[in-house]
C-alpha positions in Angstrom: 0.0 0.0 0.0 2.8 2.3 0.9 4.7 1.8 -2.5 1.4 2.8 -4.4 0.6 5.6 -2.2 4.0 7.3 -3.1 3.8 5.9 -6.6 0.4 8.5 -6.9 2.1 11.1 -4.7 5.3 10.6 -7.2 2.4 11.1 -10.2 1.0 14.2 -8.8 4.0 16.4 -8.1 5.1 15.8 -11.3 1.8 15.9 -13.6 1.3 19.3 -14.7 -2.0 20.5 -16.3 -0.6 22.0 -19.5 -3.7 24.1 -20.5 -4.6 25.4 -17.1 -1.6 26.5 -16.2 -0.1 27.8 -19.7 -3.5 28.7 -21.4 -4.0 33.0 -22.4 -6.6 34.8 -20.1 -9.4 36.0 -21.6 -8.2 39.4 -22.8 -8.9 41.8 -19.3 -9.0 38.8 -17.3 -5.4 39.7 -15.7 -6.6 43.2 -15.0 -9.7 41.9 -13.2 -8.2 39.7 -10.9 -5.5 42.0 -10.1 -7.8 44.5 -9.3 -10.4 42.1 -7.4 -10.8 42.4 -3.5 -11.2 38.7 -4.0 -7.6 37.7 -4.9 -4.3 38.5 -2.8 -1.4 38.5 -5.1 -3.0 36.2 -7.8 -4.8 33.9 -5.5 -8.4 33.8 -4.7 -9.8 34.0 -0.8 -12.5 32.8 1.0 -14.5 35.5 2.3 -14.7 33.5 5.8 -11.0 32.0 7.2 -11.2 28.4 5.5 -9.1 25.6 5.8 -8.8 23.0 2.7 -7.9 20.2 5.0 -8.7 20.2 9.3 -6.2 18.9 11.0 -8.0 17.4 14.1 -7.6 13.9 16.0 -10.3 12.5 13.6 -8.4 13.0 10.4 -5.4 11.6 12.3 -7.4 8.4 13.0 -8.0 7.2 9.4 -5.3 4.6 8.6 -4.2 3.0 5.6 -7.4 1.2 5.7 -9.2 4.5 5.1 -7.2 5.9 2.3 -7.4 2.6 0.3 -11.3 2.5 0.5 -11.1 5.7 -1.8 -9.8 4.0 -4.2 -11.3 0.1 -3.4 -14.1 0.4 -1.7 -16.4 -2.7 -1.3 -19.3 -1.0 -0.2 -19.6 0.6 -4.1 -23.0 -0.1 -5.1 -23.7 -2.8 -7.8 -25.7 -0.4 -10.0 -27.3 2.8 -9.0 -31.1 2.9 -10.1 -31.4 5.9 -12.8 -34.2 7.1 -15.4 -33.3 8.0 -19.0 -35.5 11.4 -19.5 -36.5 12.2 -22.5 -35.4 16.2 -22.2 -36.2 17.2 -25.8 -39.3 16.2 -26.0 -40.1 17.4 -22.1 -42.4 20.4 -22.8 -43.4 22.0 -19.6 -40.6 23.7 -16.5 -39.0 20.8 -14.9 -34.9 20.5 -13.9 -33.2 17.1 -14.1 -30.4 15.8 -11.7 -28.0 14.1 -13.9 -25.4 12.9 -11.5 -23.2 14.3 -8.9 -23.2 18.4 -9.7 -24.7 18.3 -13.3 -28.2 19.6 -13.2 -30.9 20.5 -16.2 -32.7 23.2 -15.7 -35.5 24.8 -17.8 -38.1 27.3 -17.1 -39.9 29.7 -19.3 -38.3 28.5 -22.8 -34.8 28.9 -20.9 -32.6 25.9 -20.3 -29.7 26.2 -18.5 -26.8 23.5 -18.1 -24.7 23.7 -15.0 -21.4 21.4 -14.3 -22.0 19.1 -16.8 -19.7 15.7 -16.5 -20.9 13.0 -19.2 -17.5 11.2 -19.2 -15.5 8.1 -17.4 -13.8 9.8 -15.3 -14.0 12.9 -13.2 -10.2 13.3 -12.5 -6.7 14.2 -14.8 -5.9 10.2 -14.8 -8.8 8.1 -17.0 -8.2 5.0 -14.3 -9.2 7.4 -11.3 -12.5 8.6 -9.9 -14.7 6.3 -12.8 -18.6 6.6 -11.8 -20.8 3.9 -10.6 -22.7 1.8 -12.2 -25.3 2.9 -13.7 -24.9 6.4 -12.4 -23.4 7.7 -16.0 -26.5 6.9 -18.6 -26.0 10.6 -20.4 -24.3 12.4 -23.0 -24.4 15.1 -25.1 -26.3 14.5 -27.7 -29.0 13.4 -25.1 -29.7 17.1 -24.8 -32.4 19.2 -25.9 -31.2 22.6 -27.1 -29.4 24.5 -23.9 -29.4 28.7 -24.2 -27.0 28.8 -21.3 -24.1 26.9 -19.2 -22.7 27.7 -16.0 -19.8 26.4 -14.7 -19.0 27.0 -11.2 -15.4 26.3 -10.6 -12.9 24.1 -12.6 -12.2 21.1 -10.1 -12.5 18.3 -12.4 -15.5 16.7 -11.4 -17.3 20.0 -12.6 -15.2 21.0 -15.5 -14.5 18.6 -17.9 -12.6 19.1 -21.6 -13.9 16.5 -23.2 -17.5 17.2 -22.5 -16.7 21.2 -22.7 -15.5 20.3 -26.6 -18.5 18.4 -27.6 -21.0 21.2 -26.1 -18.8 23.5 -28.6 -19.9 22.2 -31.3 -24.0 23.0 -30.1 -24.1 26.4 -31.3 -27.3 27.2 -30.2 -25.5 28.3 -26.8 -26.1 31.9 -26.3 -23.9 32.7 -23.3 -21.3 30.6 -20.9 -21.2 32.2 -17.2 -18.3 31.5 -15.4 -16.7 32.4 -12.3 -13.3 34.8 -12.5 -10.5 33.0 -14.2 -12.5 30.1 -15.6 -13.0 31.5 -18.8 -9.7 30.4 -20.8 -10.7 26.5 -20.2 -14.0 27.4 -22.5 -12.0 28.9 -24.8 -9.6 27.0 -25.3 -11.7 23.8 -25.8 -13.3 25.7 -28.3 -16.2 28.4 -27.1 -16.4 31.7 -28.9 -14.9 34.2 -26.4 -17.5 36.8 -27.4 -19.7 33.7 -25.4 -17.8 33.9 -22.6 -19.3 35.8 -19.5 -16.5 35.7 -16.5 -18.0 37.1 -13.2 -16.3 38.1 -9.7 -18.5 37.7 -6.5 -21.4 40.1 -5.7 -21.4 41.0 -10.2 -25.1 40.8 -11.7 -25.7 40.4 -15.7 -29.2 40.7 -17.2 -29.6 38.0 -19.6 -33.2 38.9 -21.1 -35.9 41.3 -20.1 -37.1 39.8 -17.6 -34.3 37.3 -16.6 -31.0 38.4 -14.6 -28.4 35.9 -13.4 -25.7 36.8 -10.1 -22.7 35.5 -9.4 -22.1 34.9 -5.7 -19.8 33.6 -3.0 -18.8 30.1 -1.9 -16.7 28.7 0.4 -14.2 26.2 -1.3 -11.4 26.2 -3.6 -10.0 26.1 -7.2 -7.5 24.0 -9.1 -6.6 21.8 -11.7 -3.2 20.8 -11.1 -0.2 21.8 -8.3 0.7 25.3 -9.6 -2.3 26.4 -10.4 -4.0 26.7 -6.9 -6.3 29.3 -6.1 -5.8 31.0 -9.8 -9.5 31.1 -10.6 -12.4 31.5 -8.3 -15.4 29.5 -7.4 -18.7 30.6 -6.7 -22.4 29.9 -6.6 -25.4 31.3 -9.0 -29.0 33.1 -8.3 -30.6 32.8 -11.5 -33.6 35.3 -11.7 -36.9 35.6 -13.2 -39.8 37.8 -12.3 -41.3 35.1 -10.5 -38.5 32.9 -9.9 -35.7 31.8 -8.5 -32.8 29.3 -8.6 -29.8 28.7 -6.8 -26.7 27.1 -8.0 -24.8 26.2 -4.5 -21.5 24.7 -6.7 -19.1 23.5 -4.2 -19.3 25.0 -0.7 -18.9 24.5 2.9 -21.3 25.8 5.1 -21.1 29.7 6.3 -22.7 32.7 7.3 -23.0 33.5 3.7 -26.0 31.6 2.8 -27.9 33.6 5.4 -27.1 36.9 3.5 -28.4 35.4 0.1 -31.6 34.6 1.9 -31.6 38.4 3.5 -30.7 40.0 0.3 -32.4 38.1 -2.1 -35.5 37.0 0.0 -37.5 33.4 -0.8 -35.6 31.1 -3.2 -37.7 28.8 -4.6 -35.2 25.9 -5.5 -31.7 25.7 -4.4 -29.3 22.6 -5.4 -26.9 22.2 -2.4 -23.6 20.4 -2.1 -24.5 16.8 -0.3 -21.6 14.4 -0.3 -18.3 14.1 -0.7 -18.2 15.1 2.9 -15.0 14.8 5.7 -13.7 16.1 8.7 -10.8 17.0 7.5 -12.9 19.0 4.4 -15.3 20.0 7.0 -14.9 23.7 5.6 -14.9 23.2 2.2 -17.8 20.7 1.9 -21.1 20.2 4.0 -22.7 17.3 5.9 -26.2 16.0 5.2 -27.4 18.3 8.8 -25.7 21.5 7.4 -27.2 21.6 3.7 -30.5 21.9 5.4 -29.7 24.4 7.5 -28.4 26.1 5.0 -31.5 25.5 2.8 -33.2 27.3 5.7 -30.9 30.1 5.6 -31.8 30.6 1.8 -35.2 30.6 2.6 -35.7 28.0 -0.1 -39.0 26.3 -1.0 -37.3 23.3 -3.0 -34.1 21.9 -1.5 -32.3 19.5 -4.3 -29.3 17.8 -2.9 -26.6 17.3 -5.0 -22.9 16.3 -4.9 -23.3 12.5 -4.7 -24.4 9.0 -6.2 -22.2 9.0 -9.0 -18.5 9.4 -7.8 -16.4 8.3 -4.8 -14.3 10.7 -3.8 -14.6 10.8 -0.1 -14.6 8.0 2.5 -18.3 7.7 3.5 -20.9 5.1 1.9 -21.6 5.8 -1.2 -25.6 6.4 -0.1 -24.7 7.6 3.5 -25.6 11.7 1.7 -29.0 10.9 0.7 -29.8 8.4 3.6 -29.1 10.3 6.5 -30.5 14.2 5.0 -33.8 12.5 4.1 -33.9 10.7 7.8 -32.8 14.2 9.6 -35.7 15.9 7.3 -38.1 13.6 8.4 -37.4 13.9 12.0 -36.9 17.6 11.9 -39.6 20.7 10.9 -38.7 22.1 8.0 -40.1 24.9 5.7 -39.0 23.6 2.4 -39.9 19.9 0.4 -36.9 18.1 0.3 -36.8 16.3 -3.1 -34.6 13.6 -4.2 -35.1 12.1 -7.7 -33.3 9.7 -9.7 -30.6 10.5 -11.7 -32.1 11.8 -14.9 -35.4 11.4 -13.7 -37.7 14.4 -14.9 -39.4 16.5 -12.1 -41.7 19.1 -13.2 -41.1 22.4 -11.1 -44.8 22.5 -9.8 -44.0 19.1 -8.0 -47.4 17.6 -9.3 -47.2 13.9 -10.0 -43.8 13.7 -8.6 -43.3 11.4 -5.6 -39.2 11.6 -4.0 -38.7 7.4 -3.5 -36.0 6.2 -1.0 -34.5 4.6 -4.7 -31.1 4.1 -3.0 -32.0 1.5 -0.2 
């Protein structure tokens, strides 16, 4: 065990992500970030003191035993139960889970495409991070015609080239919204730059007439390789119609700053929230089950989605321990908000009717 873990140590010190490190800013990118109250010296910064990995007695505890469960885990399920939508045809406002972050989303002849992953592997090595069973049934030409994508960092099991070049090619894509620094990857794997929206925190863009989208904070990180750490930020979305609103969480760990999205922006009727991949040692950068729904409180959401899970292992719990234990704390709590949990690619109409959340992965 010890002679693989250095041979994978040995791999990543010396594998270098050419195009995020090398690639050309979009042109004013530079002057952005230098002039952002969001990056020090090049390097984006959590607006709350986050560490990427806690140091405490638990994450001292986990032995070899732990670490080799990442990668050979027995308690991977044998196939994980999913539905095969039919999007284009799908005429009404509905949103579509389609494994870990990717999410469909369409209301009011708008679709939007957040963190789509439709390939084998959601890490720089093809051997590494491979989904489950079952869990990968989509790809791009499975999708009905997508106006916008958002992407809301570039950790590899959000950003992926491969399924970046094939959405290229669909060039009924009006616009690509992306946080600071994130833009070059689109670019580069073949976007039109004039496409290319690149937001810091707090910045607000009016798509349509009556349809706005903001770019807000998270609490997390960025980086594709070693030397690029911290180059780009992260962030979550708040995508806004007159009578309407979604929340993109992305990546987060819980903080006071879903609390002032719920004060500024008042009831948000569907939020998708980070739900697995969960540590104590990542305790800042990624939530547990009991702090996604308080943080679906502090949004004042109507809908919470959770996200983040069911398709990838990439931290040491169960693979069904996200969705098992928030849908037993929701039942044995009060909540506001209807906790949904659909299938992967299972349709769910945004009025709820004739949608039923099943405990699918028992």
């Amino acid at each position: 065990m010890l002679v693989f873990l250095v041979f994978v140590f040995g791999l990543v010190i010396f594998w270098i992500d050419i195009e995020g490190v090398f690639l050309s800013e979009i042109s004013s990118t530079k002057q952005r970030i230098f002039n952002s109250p969001n990056f020090i010296g090049g390097k984006a910064k959590n607006l709350q003191n986050t560490a990427i990995m806690v140091q405490n007695d638990e994450f001292k505890s986990n032995d070899k035993n732990e670490v080799r469960r990442m990668f050979f885990n027995p308690n991977d399920p044998k196939k994980v139960p999913s539905v095969k939508g039919d999007f284009k045809n799908e005429k009404g406002d509905y949103f579509a889970w389609l494994g870990h972050s990717s999410i469909l989303f369409k209301f009011k002849n708008s679709t939007f495409l957040v963190d789509p992953l439709f390939e084998n592997s959601a890490s720089p090595f093809p051997f590494v991070v491979s989904p489950f069973n079952g869990s990968s049934v989509f790809s791009v030409s499975d999708l009905p015609k997508i106006d916008y994508l958002i992407i809301t960092h570039n950790h590899y099991d959000h950003l992926n080239r491969t399924t970046i070049k094939k959405l290229a090619k669909k060039d009924e894509i009006r616009a690509i919204f992306v946080p600071l620094g994130v833009g070059k990857y689109l670019k580069s794997w073949g976007f039109d730059e004039a496409k290319i929206f690149e937001f810091d925190w707090n910045e607000s863009l009016k798509i349509e007439q009556n349809l706005q989208i903001h770019c807000l904070s998270a609490r997390h990180f960025s980086g594709r390789a070693i030397f690029d750490q911290r180059k780009s930020l992260w962030a979550s979305f708040l995508v806004e119609f007159d009578d309407f609103k979604v929340f993109f969480g992305g990546d987060s760990g819980y903080g006071e700053h879903f609390k002032k999205f719920g004060e500024k922006f008042g009831k948000i009727d569907l939020a998708f929230l980070e739900n697995g991949q969960y540590d104590s040692a990542w305790s800042q950068i990624h939530m547990f089950p009991s702090q996604t729904l308080q943080a679906a409180t502090d949004l004042k959401t109507q809908i919470l989605m959770p996200i983040h899970n069911s398709k990838y292992r990439i931290s040491y719990h169960v693979w069904n321990a996200p969705l098992r234990d928030i849908t037993k704390i929701y039942e044995n709590s009060n909540f506001d908000f209807t906790l949904v949990t659909p299938k992967i690619g299972q349709i769910v109409p945004l009025d709820l009717k004739n949608f039923r959340s099943e405990k699918w992965w028992e």
